[in-house]
N, C-alpha and C positions, 0 to 999 in steps of 0.2 A: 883411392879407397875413402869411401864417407869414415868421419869420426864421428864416433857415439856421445851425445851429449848427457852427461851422466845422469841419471832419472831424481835420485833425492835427494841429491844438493843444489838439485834444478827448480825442483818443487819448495823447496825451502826458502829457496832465494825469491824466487815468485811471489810466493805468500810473503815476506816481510816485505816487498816491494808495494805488492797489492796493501798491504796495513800502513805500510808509509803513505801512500798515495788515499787510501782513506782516513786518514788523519790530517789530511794538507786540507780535501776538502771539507773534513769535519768543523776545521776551523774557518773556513771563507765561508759555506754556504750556512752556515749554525751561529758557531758561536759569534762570529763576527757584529752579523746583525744586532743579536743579542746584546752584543757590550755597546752599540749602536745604539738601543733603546733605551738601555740603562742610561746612558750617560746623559741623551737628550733628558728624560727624568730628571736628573741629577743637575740639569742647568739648570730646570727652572725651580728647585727646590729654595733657593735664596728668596725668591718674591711669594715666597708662601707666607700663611701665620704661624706665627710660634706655637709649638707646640713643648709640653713635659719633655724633659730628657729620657729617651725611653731605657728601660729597666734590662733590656735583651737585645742585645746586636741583631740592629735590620741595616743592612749598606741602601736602602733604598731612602732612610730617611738622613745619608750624608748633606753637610750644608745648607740642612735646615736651621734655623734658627728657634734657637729650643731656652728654657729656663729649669733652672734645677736649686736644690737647696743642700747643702751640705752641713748635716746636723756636729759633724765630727771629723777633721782631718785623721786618716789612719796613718797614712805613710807618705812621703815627700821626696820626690829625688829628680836632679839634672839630667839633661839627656841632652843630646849633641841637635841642634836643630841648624846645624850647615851656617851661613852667614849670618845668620841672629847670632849666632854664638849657642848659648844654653836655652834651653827650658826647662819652668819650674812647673811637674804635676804633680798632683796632689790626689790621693786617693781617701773618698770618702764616703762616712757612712752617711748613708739617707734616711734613715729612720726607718726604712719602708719591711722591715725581720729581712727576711730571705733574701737573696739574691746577690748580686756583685758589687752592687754599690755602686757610684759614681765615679769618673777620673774625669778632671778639672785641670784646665792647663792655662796656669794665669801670667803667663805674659815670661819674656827672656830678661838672658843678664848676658854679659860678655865673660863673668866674672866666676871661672870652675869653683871658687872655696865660697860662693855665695850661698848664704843662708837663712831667705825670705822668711818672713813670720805671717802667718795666714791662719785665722784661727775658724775658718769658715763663714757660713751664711748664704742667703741667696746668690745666685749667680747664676748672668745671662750670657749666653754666647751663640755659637754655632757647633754643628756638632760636623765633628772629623774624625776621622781614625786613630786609635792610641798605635806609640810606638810599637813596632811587632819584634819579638827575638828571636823571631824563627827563621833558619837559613830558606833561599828559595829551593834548594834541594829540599828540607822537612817538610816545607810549605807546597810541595805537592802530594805528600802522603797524610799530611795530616790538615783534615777540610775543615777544621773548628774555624768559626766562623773570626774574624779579626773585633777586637772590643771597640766601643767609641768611646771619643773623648771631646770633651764639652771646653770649645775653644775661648776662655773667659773674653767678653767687649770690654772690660776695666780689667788692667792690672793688677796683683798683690803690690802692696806698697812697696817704693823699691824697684821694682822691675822697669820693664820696656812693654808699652802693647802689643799683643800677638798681631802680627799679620795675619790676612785674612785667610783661610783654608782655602784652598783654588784647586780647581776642578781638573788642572792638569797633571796633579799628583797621583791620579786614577788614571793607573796605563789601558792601553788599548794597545794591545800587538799580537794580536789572532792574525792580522794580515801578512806580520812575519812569519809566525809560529806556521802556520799555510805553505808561506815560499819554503819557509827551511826542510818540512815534509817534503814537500816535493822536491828540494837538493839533493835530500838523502837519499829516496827513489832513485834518482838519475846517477847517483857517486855508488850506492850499489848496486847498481845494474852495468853501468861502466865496467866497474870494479872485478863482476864476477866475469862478463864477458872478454876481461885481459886475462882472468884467470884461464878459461877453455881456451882461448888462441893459446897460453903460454903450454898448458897441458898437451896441447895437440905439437906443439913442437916438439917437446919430451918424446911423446910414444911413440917406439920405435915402428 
């Protein structure tokens, strides 16, 4: 006697299969390129000309080399920068009314109770990404764009020079994000089809 393959846990499983499996190729044949183009962009942005620090996060103008003036330090604090030890940024005003202002990252210290004196001024650097606090779970529901930060070429006195901002801090793993789609495709479809053997052993 044939066994009935149940109709809407059949279709249900199909469909999350089918959105698994367009989603693997959403990432290899879309977005991949895409972070593909960006990035090639993104290399050659260093042998560009300096440009103003801009006012509005654009990720296309990363490690450009930019100048800024900071008419006011507002606020100043350590942040954990892996084997430099600390970084000191500085968040400030630009005279410009409206907007977010600047954040200025002038160089590390080894030393957590460090309390550099910066009383502003011009300042050239590169521009990189500010520290984000957002977990990567938030940081899929919430698209606000990530701020930059303008990586000072001279030190606040006192400090260590920033290392350079490098290009390998911008992931690219759309070609994971692809295989792992298509894992999951294959682990529930496995999955459901030990379910129907094990079902059919059940029914009397």
């Amino acid at each position: 006697m044939t066994r009935r393959v149940p109709l809407i846990p059949t279709v249900v499983v199909a469909l999350a299969v089918a959105a698994m499996i367009g989603l693997g190729l959403w990432q290899l044949v879309i977005r991949k390129p895409q972070k593909e183009a960006a990035l090639a962009q993104l290399a050659a942005n260093p042998g560009k000309p300096e440009i103003a620090f801009p006012r509005l996060p654009d990720d296309r103008l990363l490690f450009r080399k930019a100048s800024g003036y900071c008419v006011q330090p507002v606020s100043s604090r350590l942040t954990g920068a892996g084997s430099a030890g600390f970084r000191f940024i500085v968040e400030c005003r630009t005279g410009g009314g409206e907007g977010p202002g600047m954040l200025v990252q002038l160089g590390t210290t080894r030393d957590p109770m460090a309390k550099p004196v910066w009383k502003g001024g011009a300042v050239r650097g590169t521009i990189s990404h500010a520290p984000d606090g957002r977990s990567m779970l938030a940081s899929l529901f919430d698209r606000a764009p990530k701020r930059l930060l303008l990586v000072a070429d001279t030190p606040a006195p006192g400090l260590v020079p920033n290392a350079a901002p490098d290009l390998s801090s911008v992931p690219n793993n759309h070609l994971a994000y692809g295989v792992q789609w298509f894992l999951f495709a294959a682990v529930a479809s496995v999955i459901y089809i030990l379910a129907l053997r094990w079902r059919g052993r059940k029914a009397p």
